[in-house]
N, C-alpha and C positions, 0 to 999 in steps of 0.2 A: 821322219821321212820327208825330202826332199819335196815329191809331187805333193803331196800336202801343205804344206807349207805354201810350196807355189798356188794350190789350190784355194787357200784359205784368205791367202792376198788379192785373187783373182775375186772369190764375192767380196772381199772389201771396198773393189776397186769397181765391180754391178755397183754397188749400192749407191756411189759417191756419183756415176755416172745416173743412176734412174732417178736422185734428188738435184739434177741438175735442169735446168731453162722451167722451171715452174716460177719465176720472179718476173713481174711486169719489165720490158725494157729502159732502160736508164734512158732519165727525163732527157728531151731536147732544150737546148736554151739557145734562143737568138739572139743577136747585136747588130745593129745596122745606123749606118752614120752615113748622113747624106748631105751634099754641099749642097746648097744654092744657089742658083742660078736666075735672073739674076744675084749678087751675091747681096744684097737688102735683105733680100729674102731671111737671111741667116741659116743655123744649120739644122739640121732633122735628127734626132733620136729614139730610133725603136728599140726596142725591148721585150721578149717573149720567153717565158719557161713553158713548156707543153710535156706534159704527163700520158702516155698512151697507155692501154688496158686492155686485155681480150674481155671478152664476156665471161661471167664469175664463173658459170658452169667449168672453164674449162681448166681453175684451177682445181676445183676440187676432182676433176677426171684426171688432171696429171699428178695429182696428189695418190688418187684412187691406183694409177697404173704404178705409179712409184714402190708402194708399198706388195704390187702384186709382180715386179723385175727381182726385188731384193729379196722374197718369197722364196721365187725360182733360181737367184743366184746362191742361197743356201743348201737348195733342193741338190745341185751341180754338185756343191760342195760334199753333200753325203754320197750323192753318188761313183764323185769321185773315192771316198775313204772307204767305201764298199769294195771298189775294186782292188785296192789297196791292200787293204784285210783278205781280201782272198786269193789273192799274188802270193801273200804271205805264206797263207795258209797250203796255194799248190807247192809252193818250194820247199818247206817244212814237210809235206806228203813224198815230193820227189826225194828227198834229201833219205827218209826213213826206208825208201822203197831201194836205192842203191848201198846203204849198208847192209840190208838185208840182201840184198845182191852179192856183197863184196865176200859177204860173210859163206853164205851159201858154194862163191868158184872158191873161196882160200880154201874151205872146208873139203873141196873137191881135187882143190891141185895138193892139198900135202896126200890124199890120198894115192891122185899122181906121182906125185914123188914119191910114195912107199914104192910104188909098183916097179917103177923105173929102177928102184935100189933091187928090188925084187929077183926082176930081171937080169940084173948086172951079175945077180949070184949065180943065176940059174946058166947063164951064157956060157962063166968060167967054169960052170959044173959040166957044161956040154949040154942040159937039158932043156936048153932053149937058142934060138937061133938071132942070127945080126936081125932079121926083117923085123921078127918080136920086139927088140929092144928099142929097134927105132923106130916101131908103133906108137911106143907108149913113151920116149921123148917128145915124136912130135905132139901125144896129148899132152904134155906138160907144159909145149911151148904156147900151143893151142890156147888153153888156160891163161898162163901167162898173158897173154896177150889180153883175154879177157878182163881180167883183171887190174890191168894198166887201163884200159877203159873207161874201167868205171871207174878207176878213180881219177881219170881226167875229166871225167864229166862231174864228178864231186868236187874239183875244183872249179868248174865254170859255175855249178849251184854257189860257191862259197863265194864267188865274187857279186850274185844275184841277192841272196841276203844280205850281202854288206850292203850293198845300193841301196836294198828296199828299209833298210834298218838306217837309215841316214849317216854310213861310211862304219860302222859298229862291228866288230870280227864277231861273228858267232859259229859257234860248234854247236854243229848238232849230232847226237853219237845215239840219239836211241833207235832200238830197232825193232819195237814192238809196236804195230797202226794201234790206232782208239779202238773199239769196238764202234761200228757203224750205227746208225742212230735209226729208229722207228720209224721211219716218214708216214705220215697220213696223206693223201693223195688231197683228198678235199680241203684241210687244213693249210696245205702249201698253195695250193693253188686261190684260196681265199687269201693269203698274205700276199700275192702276186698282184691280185687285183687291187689292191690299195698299197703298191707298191709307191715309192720315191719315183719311180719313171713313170706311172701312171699319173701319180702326185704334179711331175712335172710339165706332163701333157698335157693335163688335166686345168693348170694353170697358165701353157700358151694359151690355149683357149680364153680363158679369162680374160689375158691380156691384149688378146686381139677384140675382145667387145669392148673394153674398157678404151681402146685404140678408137676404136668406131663410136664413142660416146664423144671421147675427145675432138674427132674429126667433124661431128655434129655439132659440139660446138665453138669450132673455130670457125664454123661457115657461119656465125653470128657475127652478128656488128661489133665494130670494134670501136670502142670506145675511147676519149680523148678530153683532159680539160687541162685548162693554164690559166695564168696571168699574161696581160700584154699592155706594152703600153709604148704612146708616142708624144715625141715632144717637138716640138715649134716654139720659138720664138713667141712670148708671149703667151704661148699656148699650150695646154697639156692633156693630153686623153690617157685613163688608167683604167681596166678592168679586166673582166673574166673572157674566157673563150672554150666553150664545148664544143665537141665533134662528133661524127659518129660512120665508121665506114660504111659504103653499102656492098655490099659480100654479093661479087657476081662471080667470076670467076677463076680467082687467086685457089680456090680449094675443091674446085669443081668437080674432081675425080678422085678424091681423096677417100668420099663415101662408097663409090662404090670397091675402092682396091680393099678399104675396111672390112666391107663384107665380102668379099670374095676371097679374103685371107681366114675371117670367120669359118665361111663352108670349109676350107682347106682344110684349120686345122679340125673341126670334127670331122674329118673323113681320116685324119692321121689316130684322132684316137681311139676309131674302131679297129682300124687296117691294125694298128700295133697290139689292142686288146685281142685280136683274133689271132695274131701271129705269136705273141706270148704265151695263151693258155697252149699253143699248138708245141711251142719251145719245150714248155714246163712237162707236157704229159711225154713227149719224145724224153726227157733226162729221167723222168721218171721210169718207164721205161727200161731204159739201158741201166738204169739201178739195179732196180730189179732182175734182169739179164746176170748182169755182174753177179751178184749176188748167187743167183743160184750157178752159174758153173762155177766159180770158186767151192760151193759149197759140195758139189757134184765131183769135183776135182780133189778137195780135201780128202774123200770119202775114200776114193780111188787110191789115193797115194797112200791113205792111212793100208792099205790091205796087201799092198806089196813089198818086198824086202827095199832094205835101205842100201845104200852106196858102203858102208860099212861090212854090210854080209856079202853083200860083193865081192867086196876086196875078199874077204878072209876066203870065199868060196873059189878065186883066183889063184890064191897063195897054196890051198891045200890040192888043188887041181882036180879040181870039181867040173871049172869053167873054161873054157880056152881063153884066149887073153881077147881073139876076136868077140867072142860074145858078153865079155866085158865090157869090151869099148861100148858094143852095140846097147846094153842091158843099160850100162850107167849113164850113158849122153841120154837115152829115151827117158830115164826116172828123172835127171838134172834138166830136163828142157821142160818136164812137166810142174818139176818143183817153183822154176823161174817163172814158169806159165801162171801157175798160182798166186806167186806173188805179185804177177801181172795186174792179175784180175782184181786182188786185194789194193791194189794200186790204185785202178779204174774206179770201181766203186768207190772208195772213198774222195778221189778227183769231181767223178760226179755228185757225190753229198755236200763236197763244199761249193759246188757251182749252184745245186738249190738252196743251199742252208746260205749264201749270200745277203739274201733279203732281209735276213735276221740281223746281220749284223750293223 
């Protein structure tokens, strides 16, 4: 998979950025050559290498924040192959819910097409009229038309798998869902809370105190030592030179954006703790929903005749051809209905069962 990939090079690419400027700056070195004037005098050679230094604290804080970017750029990385996996996993759901579709109109249009044959005898027999015939043409086209549908929408899915399969052809022909999974309400909603997105809230935070550790100490002296030396004619001075800044206000408001980024983000990881368990119990929910009118729907369907006794109750003229149309479109919209729902529901179990994977 492509976003993957791109994904996986993107934490490669946090990490190498969050182990960067934690190295003292490269030494300075002076040179300086000066005439004399008069020119008795002879000439002047200075010489300095000077080493500067923050304060020790604030390597081990950029060290400290280092190790808590590269944390969070892995944290991305799962979150991104979460979504991933259940990209996957809707178009695999959508993919089974439109053969079960396709399968459901073919099984309806050859019945249309018996009827239209049906018809055609009964016309030449006298026993049925032009308006009849071309009732149950235009159900055939109807259909037809249906049909062509879905399988055009089976082909926008099969160009959505190749993508997400990194350019791969895949078939999928089954047409039978998983059976839906047992959800415990408290169980999901405990793996939420110590979710990868919690995980990664959880750890801006971290790294904005570890921010505000670092900001406290770079308001420290900065430290500085070298060698230096100068030469004259005759003459020569060589030795050391320490420094040390005095921290007034190069970093003056550094502390306080620290902490005000601090409060920020704990107020981000309530607002989103409060907003998720409110996500999670709403899916749960419409699961549950789902769930039962499908099952309420099943029950129904199971107790009335099928498109098959139909037909036959059409043919021996039991039924007029009108309460045909009416009888078999009302049982075919609730069949589709059903597998609507069968759709839904398992839509919604892979959008909670995400966390898992």
């Amino acid at each position: 998979n492509r976003q993957l990939k791109v994904a996986r090079e993107a934490v490669h690419l946090a990490e190498l950025e969050a182990g960067t400027g934690n190295t003292p700056p490269d030494p300075e070195v002076e040179f300086g050559y000066l005439f004399g004037n008069p020119g008795d005098l002879g000439k002047r050679l200075d010489f300095g290498i000077t080493q500067q230094v923050d304060f020790p604290s604030a390597y081990a804080n950029r060290s400290k924040l280092r190790k808590i970017l590269s944390s969070q750029a892995e944290l991305e990385y799962i979150l991104t192959r979460q979504e991933v996996l259940l990209e996957a996993r809707r178009l695999w759901i959508e993919q089974i819910h439109l053969n079960q579709l396709g399968n459901l109109i073919g099984a309806r249009l050859d019945q249309a097409r018996t009827i239209v044959s049906h018809m055609e005898r009964k016309v030449e027999a006298g026993e049925a009229g032009i308006l009849e015939l071309g009732q149950s043409r235009l159900m055939v086209a109807s259909l037809e038309g249906e049909y062509e549908e879905v399988l055009a929408l089976s082909g926008d899915l099969q160009l959505a798998l190749k993508e997400i399969s990194g350019g791969e052809d895949l078939e999928i022909r089954d047409t039978l869902f998983p059976q839906a999974l047992p959800l415990v309400a408290d169980s999901v909603l405990e793996a939420y809370r110590l979710s990868p997105f919690v995980q990664y809230y959880d750890q801006e935070l971290q790294s904005k105190e570890a921010e505000k550790n670092l900001a406290v100490s770079m308001h420290l002296p900065k430290l500085s030592a070298g060698y230096y030396s100068e030469s004259i004619p005759n003459e020569s001075f060589r030795g050391f030179r320490l420094g040390v800044s005095v921290p007034l206000w190069e970093n003056a408001n550094t502390l306080k954006k620290a902490k005000a980024e601090i409060a920020y983000a704990q107020a981000e990881i309530d607002r989103y703790s409060i907003h998720q368990e409110k996500e999670v119990r709403q899916m749960l929910n419409k699961l549950e929903s789902y769930r039962h009118r499908a099952s309420k729907l099943e029950e129904a369907l199971e107790a009335v005749n099928s498109l098959s006794l139909l037909g036959s109750s059409l043919e021996n003229g039991e039924i007029s051809l009108s309460e045909y149309f009416y009888t078999s479109d009302f049982y075919f919209r609730n069949q589709a209905q059903l597998l609507h729902y069968n759709k839904e529901l398992l839509l919604q179990e892979a959008e909670l069962m995400k966390i898992y994977l």
